[in-house]
C-alpha positions as CSV (number, residue, x, y, z in Angstrom):
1,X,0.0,0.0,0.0
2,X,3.1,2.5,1.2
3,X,4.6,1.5,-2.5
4,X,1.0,2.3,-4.1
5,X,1.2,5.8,-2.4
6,X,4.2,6.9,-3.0
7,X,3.7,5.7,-7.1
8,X,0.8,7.6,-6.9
9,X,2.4,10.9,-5.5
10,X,5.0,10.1,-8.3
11,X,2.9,10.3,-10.8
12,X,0.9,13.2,-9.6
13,X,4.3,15.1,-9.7
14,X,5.2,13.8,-13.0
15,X,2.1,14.8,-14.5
16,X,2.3,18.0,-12.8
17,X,5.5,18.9,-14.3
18,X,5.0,17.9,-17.7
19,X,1.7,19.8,-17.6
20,X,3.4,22.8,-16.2
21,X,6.2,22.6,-19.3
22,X,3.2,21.8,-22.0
23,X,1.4,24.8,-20.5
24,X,4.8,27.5,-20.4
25,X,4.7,26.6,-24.4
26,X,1.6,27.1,-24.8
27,X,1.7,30.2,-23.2
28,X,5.0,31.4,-25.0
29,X,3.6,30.6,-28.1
30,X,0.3,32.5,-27.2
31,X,2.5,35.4,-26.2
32,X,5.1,35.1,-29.4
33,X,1.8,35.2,-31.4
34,X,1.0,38.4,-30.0
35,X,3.6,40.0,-30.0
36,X,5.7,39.0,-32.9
37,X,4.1,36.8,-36.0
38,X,0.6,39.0,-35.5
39,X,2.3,42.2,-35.9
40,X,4.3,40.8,-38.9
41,X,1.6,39.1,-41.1
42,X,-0.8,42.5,-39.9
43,X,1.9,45.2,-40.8
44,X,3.4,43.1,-43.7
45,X,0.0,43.4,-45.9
46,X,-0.3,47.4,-44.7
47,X,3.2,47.9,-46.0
48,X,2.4,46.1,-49.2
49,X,-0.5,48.8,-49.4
50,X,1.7,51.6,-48.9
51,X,4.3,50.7,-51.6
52,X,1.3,50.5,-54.1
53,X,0.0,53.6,-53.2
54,X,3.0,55.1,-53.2
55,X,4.1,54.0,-56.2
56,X,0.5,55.0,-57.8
57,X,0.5,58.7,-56.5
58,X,4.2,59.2,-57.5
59,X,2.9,58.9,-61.3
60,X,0.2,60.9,-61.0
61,X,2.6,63.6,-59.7
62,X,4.7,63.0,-62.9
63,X,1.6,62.6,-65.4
64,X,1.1,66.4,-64.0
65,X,4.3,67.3,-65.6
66,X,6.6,70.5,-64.6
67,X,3.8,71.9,-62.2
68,X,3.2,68.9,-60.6
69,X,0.4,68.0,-58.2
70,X,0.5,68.7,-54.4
71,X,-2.2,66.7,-53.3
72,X,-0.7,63.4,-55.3
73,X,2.9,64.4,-53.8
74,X,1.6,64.3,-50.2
75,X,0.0,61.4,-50.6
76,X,2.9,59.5,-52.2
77,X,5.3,61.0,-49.3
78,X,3.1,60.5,-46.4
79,X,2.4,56.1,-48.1
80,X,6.4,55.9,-48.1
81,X,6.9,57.3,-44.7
82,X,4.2,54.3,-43.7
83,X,5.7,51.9,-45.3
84,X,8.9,52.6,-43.8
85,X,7.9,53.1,-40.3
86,X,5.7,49.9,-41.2
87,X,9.4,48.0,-42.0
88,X,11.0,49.2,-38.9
89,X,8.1,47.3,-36.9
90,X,8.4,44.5,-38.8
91,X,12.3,44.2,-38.2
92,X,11.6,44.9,-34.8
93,X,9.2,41.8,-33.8
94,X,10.6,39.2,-36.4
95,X,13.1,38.0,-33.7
96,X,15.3,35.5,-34.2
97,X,15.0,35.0,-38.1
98,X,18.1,35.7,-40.1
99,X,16.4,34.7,-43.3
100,X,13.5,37.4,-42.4
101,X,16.0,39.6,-41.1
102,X,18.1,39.3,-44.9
103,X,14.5,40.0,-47.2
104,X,14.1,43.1,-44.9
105,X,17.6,44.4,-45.1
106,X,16.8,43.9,-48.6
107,X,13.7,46.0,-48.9
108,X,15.0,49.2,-47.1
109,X,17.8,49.0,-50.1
110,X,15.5,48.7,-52.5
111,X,13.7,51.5,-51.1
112,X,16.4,53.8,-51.1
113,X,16.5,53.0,-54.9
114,X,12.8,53.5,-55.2
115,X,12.9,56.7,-53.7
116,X,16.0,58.0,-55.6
117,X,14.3,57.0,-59.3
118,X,11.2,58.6,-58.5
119,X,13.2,61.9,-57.7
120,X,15.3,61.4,-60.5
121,X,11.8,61.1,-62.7
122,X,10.6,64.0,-61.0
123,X,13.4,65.9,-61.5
124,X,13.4,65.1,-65.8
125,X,9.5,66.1,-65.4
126,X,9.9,69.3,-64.4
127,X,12.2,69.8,-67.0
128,X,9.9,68.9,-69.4
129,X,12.6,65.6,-70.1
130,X,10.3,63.0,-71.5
131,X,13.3,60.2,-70.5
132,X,11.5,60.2,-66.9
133,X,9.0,58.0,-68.4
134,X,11.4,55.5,-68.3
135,X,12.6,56.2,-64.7
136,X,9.2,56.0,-63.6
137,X,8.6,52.6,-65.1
138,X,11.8,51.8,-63.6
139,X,10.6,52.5,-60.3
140,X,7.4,50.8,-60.4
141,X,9.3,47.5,-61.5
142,X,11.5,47.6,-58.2
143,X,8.1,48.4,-55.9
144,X,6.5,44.6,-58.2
145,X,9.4,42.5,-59.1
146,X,11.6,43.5,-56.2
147,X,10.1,44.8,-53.2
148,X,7.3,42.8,-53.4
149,X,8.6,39.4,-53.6
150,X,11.5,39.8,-50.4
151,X,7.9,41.5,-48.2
152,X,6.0,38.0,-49.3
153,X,9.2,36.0,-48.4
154,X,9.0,37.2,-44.8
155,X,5.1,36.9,-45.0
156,X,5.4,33.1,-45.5
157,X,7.8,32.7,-43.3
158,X,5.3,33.9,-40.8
159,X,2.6,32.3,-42.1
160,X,4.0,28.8,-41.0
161,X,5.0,30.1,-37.4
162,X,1.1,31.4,-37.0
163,X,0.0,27.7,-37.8
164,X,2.2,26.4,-35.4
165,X,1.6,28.8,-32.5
166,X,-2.4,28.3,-33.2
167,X,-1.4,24.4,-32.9
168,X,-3.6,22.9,-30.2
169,X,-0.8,20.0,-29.8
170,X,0.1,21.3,-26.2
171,X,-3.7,21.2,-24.8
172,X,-4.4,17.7,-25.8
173,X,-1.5,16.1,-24.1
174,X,-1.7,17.8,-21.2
175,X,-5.6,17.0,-21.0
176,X,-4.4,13.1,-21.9
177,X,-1.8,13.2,-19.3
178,X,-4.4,14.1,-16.3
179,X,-7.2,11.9,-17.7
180,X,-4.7,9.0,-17.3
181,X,-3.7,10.6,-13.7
182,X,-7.5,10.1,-13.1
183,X,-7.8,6.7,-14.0
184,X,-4.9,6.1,-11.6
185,X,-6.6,7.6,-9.0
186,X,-9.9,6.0,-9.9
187,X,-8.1,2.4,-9.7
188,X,-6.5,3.6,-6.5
189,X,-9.7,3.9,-5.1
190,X,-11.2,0.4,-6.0
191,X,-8.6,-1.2,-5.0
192,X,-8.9,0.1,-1.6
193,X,-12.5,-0.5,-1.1
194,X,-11.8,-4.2,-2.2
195,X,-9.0,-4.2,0.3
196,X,-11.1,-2.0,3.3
197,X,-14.8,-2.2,2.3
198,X,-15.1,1.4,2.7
199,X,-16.7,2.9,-0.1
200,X,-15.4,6.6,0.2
201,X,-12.0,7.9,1.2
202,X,-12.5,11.2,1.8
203,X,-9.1,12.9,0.6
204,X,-8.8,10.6,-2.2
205,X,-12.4,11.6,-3.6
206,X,-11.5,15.3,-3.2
207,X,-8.2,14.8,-5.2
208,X,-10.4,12.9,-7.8
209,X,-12.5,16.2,-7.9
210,X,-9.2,18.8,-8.0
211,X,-8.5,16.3,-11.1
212,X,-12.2,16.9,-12.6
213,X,-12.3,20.2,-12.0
214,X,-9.1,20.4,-13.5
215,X,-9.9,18.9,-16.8
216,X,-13.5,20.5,-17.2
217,X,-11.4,24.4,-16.7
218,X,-7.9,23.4,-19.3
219,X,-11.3,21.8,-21.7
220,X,-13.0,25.1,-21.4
221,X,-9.8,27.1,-22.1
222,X,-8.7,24.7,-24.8
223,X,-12.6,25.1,-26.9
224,X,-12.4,29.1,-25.8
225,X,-9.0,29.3,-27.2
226,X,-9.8,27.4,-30.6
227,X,-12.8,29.5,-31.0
228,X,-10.1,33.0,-30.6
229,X,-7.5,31.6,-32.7
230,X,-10.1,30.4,-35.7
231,X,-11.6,33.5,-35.5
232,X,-8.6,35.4,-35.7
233,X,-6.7,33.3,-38.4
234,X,-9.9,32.1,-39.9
235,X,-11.5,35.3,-40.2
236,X,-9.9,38.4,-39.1
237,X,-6.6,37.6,-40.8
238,X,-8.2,36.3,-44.0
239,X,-9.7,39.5,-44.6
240,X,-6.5,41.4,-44.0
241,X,-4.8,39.3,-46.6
242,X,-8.1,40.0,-48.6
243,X,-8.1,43.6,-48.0
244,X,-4.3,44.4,-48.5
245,X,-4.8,41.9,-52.1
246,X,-7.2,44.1,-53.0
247,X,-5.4,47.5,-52.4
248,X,-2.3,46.1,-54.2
249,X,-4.0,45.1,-57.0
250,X,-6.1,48.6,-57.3
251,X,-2.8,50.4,-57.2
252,X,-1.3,48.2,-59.7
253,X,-4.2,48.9,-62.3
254,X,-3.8,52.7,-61.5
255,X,-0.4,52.5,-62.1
256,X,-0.7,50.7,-65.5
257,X,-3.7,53.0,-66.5
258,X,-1.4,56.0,-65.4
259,X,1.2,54.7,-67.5
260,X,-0.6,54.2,-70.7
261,X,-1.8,57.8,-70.3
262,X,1.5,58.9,-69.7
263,X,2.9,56.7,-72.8
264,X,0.4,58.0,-75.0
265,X,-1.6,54.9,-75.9
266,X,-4.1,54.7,-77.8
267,X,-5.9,52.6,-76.3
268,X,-5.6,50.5,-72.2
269,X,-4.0,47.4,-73.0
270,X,-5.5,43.9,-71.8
271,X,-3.0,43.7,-69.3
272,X,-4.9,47.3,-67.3
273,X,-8.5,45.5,-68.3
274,X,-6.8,42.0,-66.4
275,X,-5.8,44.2,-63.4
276,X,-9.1,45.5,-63.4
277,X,-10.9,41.9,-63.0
278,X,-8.6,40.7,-61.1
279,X,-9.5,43.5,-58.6
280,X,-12.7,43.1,-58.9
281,X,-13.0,39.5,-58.1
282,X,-10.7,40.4,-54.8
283,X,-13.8,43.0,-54.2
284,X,-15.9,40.1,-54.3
285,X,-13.6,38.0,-51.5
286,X,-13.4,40.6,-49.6
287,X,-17.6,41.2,-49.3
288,X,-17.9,37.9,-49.0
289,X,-15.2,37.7,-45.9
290,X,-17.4,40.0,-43.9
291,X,-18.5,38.5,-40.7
292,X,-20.0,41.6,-38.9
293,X,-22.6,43.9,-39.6
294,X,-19.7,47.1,-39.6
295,X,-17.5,45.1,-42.0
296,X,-20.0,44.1,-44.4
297,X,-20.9,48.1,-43.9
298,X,-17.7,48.8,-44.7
299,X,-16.9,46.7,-47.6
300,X,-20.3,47.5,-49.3
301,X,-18.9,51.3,-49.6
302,X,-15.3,50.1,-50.7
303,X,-17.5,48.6,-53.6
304,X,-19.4,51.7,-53.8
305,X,-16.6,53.8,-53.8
306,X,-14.3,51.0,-56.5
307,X,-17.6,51.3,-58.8
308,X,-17.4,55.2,-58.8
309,X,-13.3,55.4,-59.9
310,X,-14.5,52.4,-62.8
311,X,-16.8,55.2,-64.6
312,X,-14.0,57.6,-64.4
313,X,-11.0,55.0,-65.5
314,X,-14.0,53.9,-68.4
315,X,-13.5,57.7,-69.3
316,X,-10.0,57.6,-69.3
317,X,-9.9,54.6,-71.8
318,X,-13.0,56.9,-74.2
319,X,-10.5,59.8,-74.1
320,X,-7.3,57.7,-75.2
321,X,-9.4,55.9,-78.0
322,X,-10.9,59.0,-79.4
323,X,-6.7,59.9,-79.4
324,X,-7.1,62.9,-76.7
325,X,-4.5,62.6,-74.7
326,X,-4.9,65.6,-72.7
327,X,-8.5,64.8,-72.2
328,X,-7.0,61.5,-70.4
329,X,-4.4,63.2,-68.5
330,X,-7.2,65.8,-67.3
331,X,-9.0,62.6,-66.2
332,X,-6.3,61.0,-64.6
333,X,-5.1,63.9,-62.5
334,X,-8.7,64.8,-61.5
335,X,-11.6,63.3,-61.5
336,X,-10.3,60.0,-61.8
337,X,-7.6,60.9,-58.6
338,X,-10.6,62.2,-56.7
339,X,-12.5,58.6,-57.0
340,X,-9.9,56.5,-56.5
341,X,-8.5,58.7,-53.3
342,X,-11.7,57.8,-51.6
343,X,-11.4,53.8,-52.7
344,X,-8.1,54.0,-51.2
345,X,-9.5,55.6,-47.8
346,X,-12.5,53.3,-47.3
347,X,-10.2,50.1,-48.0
348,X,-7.8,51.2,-45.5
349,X,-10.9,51.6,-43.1
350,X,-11.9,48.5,-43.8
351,X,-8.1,47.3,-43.2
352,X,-7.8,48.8,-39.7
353,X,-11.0,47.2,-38.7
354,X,-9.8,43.7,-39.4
355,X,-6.8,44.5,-37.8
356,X,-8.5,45.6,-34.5
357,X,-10.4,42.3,-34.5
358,X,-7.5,40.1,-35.3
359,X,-5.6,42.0,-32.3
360,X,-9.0,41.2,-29.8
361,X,-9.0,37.9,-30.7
362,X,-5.5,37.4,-30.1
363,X,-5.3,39.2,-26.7
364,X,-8.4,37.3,-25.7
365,X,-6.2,34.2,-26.5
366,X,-3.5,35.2,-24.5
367,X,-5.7,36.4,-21.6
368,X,-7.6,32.5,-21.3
369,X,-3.8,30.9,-20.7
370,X,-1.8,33.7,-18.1
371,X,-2.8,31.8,-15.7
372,X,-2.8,28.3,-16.6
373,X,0.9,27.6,-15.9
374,X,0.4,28.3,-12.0
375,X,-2.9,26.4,-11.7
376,X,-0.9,23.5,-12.7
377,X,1.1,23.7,-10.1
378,X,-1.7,24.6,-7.6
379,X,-4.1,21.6,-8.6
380,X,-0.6,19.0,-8.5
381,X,0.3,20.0,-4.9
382,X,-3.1,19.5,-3.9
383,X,-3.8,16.5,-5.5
384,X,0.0,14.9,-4.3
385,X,-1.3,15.8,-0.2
386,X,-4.7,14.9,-0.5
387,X,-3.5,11.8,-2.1
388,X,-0.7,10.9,0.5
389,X,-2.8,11.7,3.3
390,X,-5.6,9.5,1.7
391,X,-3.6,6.2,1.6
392,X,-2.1,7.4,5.4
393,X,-5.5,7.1,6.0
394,X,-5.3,3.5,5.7
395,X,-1.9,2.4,6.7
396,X,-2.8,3.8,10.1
397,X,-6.1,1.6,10.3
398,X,-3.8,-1.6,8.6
399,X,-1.0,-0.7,11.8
């Protein structure tokens, strides 16, 4: 019986402790979650945004030519500070991620270059030097094929952490390992009322019930938890990839309409019309992604909004088929500007607000397991002296 004790005790602070290690990952992972692969996966697609608009308000200040456009300039300034400061936050919570750490090194390079084209263009603009064309293009082409790629690079990388951190792994086992403690203690039991014929021993039932209680609060947690995270990952976050998709490829159609006004086309190639489809089917995900009655608000009037800049860029492509050129620059730089401004602020809107749910979701996660660690501890030293002085119980009535 002594030997039955102490196993018993054993195991109780076996289970304890690898309950108590389970539970300190889970809870660092909860914790990294917030406050490292969130904030990169949430800033990466906002920094995305920002390049593209950038990128799309620095042609429209060259389409202006020599006298520019102050509006289009500030715009383009104040999406490049963003997507700078939005870099230095994403450096700063990447941690220990050389790779990560590489792309981004890369991107504040690249940036540099970005910056220093577009001044170069806008320097050959106001000199009435039609070679900034080209510098512009060239510019847009580091922001697509350069930038782009190294900010998805680091947004994968992330993307694989987030489904591990979300990983219920550490849950189950723990719940498996104080089930089994239960049966122990359930078997502990029997044996002693075959041995005794006493039906209940007091400290032994009340150790069976800090067990019990145990499992029914970690099984709460665990479903409250699963709920937070799908919600988050499953909802919030897919509409931020949807939302920042759908900013990037809006600014990449404005930038190819802006440069076949600035070429002179005749016409908008199919590649501008493909943009345009293709942005319009992200509209589509991104309605359909709306879980609450503010989103769906929301994303109704970045339809609205998308819908209004369409009859203007539809104007745009009359103008250059009719071969008036200035009647498609006047378009571009006004009308056309105006519309798509307002786009661009109700999709950001609607990009905060998924961020602010993705961040309550998340805290709410990490909120359900700050304690879970030290209740561990708490239910295993209870259980370990209710269980030792349960069997004591009996060795003094067998003496």
């Amino acid at each position: 019986m002594r030997s039955l004790a102490v196993f018993t005790v054993f195991a109780t602070l076996v289970a304890g402790v690898l309950g108590w290690v389970l539970a300190d990952q889970l809870t660092d992972n909860t914790d990294q979650l917030a406050e490292s692969t969130g904030e990169v996966l949430v800033v990466n697609q906002q920094v995305q945004a920002s390049f593209a608009e950038a990128h799309a308000a620095a042609v429209s200040v060259h389409l202006a030519g020599p006298s520019g456009n102050r509006e289009q300039r500030r715009i383009y300034e104040s999406a490049i500070e963003r997507a700078a400061s939005g870099l230095e936050r994403v450096a700063a919570s990447v941690g220990d991620d050389p790779e990560s750490h590489a792309a981004l090194e890369q991107v504040a390079a690249l940036t540099t270059r970005y910056v220093s084209l577009v001044e170069s263009a806008r320097s050959s603009a106001i000199a009435d030097d039609a070679s900034g064309n080209a510098v512009i293009a060239e510019a847009g082409d580091v922001t697509r094929n350069q930038i782009s790629p190294q900010v998805d690079l680091v947004n994968r990388r992330f993307q694989t952490k987030l489904a591990d951190e979300t990983g219920g792994g550490g849950f189950i086992v723990t719940f498996v390992i104080f089930a089994a403690l239960l049966i122990l203690l359930g078997l502990g039991q029997f044996w002693l009322y075959q041995r005794f014929h006493r039906i209940i021993n007091v400290p032994l039932l009340l150790a069976t019930v800090a067990v019990i209680g145990w499992l029914v609060y970690s099984g709460s947690v665990y479903v409250a938890q699963r709920q937070a995270f799908d919600t988050a990952d499953g909802d919030a976050y897919q509409s931020i990839e949807a939302s920042g998709g759908l900013l990037d490829l809006a600014f990449t159609h404005r930038a190819a309409e802006n440069a076949a006004v600035l070429a002179g086309a005749s016409s908008v190639d199919s590649v501008v019309m493909d943009d345009r489809t293709a942005t319009e089917s992200r509209l589509d995900a991104v309605v359909g992604l709306a879980d609450t009655s503010r989103e769906g608000a929301l994303a109704g009037e970045v339809r609205t909004r998308w819908d209004r800049y369409v009859v203007e860029s539809s104007a745009i492509e009359v103008a250059l088929g009719a071969g008036n050129v200035a009647e498609a620059e006047r378009i571009t730089s006004g009308s056309a500007n105006d519309a798509f401004n307002a786009f661009n602020a109700t999709a950001e809107a609607l990009l905060l607000d998924n961020r602010q749910q993705f961040f309550d979701e998340v805290d709410y996660a990490v909120d359900l397991v700050r304690w879970l660690r030290w209740i561990i501890i708490a239910v295993t030293v209870i259980v370990a002296v209710l269980v030792w002085s349960g069997y004591s119980l009996r060795l003094r009535e067998y003496q």
